[in-house]
C-alpha positions in Angstrom: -30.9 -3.9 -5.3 -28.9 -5.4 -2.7 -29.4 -4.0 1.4 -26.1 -3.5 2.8 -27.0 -2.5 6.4 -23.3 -2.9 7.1 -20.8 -1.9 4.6 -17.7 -4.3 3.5 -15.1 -1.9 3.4 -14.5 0.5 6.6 -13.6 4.2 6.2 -10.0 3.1 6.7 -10.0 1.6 3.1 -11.0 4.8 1.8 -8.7 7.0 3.4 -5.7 4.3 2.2 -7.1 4.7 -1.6 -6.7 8.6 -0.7 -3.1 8.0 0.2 -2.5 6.0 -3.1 -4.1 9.3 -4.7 -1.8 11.8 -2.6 1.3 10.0 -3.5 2.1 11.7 -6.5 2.0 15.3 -3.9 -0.9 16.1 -5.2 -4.8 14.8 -5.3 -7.0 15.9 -8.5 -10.7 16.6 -8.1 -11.5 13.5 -10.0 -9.6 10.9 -7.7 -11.3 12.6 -4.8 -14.9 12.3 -6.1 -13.7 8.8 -6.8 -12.5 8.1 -4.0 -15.8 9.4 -2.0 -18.4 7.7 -4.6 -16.7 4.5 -3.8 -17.5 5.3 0.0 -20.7 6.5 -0.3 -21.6 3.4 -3.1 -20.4 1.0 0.1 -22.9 2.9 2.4 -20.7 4.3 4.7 -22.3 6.6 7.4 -22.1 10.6 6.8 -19.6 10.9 9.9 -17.4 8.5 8.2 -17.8 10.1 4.6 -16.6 13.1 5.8 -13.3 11.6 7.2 -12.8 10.5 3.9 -13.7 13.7 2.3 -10.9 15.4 4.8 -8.1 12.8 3.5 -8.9 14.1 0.2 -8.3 17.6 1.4 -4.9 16.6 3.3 -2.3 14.7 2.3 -2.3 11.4 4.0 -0.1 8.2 4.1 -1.5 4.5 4.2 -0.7 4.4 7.9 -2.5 1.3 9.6 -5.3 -0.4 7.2 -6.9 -3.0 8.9 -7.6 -5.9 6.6 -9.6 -7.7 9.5 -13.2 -9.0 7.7 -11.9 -8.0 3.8 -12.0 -11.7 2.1 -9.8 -12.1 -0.7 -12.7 -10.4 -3.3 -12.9 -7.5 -0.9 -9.1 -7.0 -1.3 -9.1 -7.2 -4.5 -11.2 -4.7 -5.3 -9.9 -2.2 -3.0 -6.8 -2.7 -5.0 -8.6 -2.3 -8.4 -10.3 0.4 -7.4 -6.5 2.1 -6.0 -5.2 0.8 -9.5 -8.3 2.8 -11.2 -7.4 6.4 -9.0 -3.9 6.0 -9.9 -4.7 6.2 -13.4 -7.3 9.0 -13.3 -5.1 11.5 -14.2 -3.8 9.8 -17.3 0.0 9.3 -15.8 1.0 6.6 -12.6 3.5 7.9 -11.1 6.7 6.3 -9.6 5.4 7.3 -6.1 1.6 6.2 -7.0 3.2 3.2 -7.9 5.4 2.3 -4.9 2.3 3.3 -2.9 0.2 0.9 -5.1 2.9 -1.7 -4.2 2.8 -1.1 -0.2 -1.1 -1.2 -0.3 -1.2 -4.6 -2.4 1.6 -5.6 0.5 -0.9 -4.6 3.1 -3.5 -6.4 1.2 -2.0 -9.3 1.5 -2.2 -9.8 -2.3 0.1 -11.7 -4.1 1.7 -9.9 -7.3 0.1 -11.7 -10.2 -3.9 -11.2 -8.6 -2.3 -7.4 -8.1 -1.8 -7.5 -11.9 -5.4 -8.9 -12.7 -6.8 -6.9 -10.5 -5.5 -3.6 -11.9 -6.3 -5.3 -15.3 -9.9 -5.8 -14.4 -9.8 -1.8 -13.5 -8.0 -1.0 -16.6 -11.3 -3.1 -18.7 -13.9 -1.7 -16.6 -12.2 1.9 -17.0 -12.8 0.8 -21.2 -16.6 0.2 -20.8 -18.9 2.6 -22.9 -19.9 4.1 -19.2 -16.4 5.8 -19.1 -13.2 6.1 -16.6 -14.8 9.4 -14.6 -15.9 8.9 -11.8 -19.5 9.6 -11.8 -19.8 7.2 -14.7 -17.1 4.4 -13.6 -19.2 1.2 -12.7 -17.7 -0.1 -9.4 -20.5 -2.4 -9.6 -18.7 -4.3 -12.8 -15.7 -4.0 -10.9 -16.9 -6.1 -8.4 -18.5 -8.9 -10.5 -15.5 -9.4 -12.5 -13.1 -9.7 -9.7 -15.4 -12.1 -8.2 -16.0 -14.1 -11.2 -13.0 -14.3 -12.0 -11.7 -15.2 -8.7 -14.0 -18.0 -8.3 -12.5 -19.1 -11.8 -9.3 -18.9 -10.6 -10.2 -21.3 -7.1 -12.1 -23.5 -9.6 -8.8 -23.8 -11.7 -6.4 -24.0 -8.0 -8.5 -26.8 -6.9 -8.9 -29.2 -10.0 -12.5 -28.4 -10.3 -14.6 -26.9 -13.5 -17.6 -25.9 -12.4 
């Protein structure tokens, strides 16, 4: 098991996944226990947790996420794990969808990693283990999207290895 004495991704991640969640008007019990596992998997203090827990409560908008310190893996999988929310309730909405697109734009994340991102969400989502949220394994998530983004920068810069 890996320490993380300080997590990757702030509480102002989690409340912009909630706003991905609210953007259809309305947030199901499953996004929000999704959306505070993912929090509480990334060892976020209980102060912080139950900020999150309040977005889920409220509606909320994406307002200002700071993308300071969140490498291009870290992005990635705060989008995959939006992509995976969106989804819980078995319909994306237009709204969840322009919301998905203005977080990806705040992400800084190019269209076609959006797509294999939310791909890699959509596989994991697959797995035996389920798409609910006490069973999703965020842990997957995050190996896939990194191996597959060291693939891609293996690919980008001629190398094979």
């Amino acid at each position: 098991m890996v320490d993380q004495a300080v997590p990757k991704l702030r509480r102002d991640v989690f409340v912009a996944l909630a706003a991905v969640a609210w953007a259809d008007g309305k947030l199901d019990p499953d996004e929000a226990d999704a959306i505070v596992r993912a929090a509480v998997d990334e060892g976020l203090p209980l102060d912080e947790i139950a900020e999150i827990e309040a977005a889920t409560r409220t509606k909320v908008d994406l307002g200002a996420l700071d993308r300071t310190g969140l490498g291009k893996e870290d992005r990635l999988f705060v989008y995959a794990i939006a992509c995976w929310i969106a989804r819980l309730d078995g319909l994306v909405t237009p709204e969840e969808a322009k919301t998905l697109a203005g977080l990806g734009e705040k992400l800084g994340i190019p269209e076609r990693p959006r797509a294999h991102a939310e791909a890699a969400a959509r596989e994991v989502a697959e797995m035996p283990e389920g798409d609910r949220p006490a069973r999703y394994d965020l842990v997957a998530l995050r190996r896939i999207l990194g191996e597959r983004l060291k693939t891609a920068q293996g690919t980008a810069s001629g190398t094979t290895g």
